[in-house]
Residue frames relative to the residue before (quaternion, step in Angstrom):
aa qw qx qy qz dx dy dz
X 1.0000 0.0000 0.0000 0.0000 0.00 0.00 0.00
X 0.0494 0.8080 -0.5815 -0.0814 3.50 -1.21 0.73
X 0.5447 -0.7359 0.3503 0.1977 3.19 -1.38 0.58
X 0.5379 0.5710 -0.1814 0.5931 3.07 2.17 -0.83
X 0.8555 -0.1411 0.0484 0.4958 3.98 0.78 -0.43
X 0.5908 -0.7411 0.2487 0.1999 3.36 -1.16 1.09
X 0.1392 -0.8183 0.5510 0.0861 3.70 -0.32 0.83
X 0.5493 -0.6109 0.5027 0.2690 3.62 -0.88 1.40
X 0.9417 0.1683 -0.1022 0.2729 3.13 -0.15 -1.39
X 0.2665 0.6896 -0.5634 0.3688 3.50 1.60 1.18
X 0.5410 -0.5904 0.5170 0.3024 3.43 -1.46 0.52
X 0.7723 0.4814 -0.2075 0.3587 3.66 1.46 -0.95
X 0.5749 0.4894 -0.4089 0.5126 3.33 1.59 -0.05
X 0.7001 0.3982 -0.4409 0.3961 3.90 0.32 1.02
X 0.7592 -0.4700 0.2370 0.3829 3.26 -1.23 0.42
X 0.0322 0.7806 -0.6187 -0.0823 3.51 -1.27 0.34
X 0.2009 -0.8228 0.4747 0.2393 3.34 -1.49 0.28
X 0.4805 -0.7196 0.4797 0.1453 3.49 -0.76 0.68
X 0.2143 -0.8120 0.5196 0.1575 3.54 -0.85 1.09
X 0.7549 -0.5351 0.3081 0.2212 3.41 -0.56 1.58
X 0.6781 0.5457 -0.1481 0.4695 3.31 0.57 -1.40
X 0.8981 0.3046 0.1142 0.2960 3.51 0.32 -2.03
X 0.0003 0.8826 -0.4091 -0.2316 2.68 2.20 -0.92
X 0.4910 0.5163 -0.6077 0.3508 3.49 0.83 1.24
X 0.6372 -0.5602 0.3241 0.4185 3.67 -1.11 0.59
X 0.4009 -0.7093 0.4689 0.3411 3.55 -1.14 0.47
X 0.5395 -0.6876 0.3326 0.3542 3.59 -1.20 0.72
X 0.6200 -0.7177 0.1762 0.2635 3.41 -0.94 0.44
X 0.3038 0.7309 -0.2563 0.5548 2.88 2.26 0.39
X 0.7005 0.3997 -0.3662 0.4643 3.75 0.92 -1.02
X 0.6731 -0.6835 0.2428 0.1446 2.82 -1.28 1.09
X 0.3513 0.5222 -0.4711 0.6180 3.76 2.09 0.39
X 0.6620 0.5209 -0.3913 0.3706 3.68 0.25 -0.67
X 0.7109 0.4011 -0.2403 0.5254 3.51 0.54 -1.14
X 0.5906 0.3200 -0.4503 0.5882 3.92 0.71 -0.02
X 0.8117 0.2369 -0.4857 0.2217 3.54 -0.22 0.02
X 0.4315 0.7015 -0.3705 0.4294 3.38 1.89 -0.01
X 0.6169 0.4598 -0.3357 0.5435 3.50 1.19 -0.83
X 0.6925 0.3248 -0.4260 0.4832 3.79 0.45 -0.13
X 0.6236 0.4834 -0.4886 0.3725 3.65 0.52 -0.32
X 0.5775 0.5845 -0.3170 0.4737 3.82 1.11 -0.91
X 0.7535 0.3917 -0.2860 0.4439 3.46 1.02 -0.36
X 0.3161 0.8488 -0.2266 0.3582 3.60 1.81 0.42
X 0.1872 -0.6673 0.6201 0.3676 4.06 -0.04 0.02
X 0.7229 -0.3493 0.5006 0.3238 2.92 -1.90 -0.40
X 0.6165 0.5035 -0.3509 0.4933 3.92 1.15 -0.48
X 0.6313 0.6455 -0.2041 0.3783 2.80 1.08 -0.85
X 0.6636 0.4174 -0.1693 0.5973 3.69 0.98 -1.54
X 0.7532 0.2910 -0.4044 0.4295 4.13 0.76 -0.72
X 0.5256 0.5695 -0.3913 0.4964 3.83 1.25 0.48
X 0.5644 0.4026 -0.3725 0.6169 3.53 0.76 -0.67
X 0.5223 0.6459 -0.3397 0.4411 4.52 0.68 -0.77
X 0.6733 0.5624 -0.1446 0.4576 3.11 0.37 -2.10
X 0.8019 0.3490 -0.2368 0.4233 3.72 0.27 -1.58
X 0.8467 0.2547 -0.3156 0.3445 3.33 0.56 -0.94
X 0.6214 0.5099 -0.3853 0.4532 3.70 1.20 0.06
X 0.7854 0.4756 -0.1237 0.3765 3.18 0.38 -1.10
X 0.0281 -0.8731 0.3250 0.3623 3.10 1.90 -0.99
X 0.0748 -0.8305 0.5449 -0.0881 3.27 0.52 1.38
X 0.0718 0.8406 -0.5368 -0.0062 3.70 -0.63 0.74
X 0.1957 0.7607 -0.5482 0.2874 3.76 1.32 1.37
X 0.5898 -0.5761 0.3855 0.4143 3.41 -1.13 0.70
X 0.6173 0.5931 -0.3693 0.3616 3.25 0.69 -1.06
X 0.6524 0.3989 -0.2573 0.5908 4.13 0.76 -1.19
X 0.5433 0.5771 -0.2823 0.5404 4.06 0.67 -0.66
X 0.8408 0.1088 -0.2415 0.4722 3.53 0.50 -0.39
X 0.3806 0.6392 -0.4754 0.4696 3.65 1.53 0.37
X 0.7465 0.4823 -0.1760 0.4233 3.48 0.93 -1.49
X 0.5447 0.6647 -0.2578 0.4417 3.35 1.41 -1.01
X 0.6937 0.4609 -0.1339 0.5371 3.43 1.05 -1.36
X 0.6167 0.4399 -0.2955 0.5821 3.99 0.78 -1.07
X 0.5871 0.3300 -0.4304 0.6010 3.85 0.40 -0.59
X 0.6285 0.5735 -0.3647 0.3783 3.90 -0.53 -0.62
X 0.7384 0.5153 -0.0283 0.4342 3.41 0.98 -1.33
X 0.6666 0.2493 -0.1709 0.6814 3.40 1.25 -0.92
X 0.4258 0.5546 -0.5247 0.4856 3.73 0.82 0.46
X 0.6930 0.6052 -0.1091 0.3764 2.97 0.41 -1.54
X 0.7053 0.4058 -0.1258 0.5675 3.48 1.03 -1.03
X 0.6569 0.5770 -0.3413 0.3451 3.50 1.05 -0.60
X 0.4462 0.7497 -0.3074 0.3800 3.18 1.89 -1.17
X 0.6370 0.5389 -0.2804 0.4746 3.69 0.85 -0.97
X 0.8558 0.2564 -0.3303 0.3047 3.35 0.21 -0.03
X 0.4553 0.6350 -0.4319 0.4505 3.33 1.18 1.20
C-alpha cells in the first residue's frame, strides 16, 4: 500500500466497511461488502485513483469530489437491495 500513489491490485487502496459496534472492518464475504465490492469492480481506473486521491491524499478538487460524490451515491443505491 502507498500513500503517495495508487496501486490496483493492493487490498488497501479500495473501499471498506466498518462495523459500528467493533469498529473492526467487515469481512469481505458479508454481504454489505460484496455489494460494495460489486460496485467497486464496476469502477474505471479514474475512478479507483480518485476514490485513492480523496481518501489518502485527502484530495478535495471538484473534479475527485464529484467522482466520490457519485461512487458514494452508487453503492448507496446498491445497498438499498439488500433489505
Amino acid at each position: 500500500m502507498s500513500w503517495t500513489y495508487f496501486e490496483d491490485d493492493c487490498p488497501g487502496c479500495r473501499p471498506v466497511l466498518l462495523d459500528l459496534k467493533s469498529g473492526r472492518a467487515l469481512s469481505e464475504d458479508s454481504p454489505q461488502m460484496q455489494v460494495v465490492l460489486g460496485v467497486w469492480a464496476e469502477t474505471t481506473i479514474e475512478e479507483r485513483k480518485a476514490f485513492h486521491r480523496f481518501t489518502c491524499q485527502n484530495s478535495r478538487t471538484p473534479e475527485d469530489l464529484k467522482v466520490i460524490s457519485d461512487l458514494s451515491a452508487s453503492m448507496s443505491a446498491a445497498m438499498t437491495q439488500l433489505s
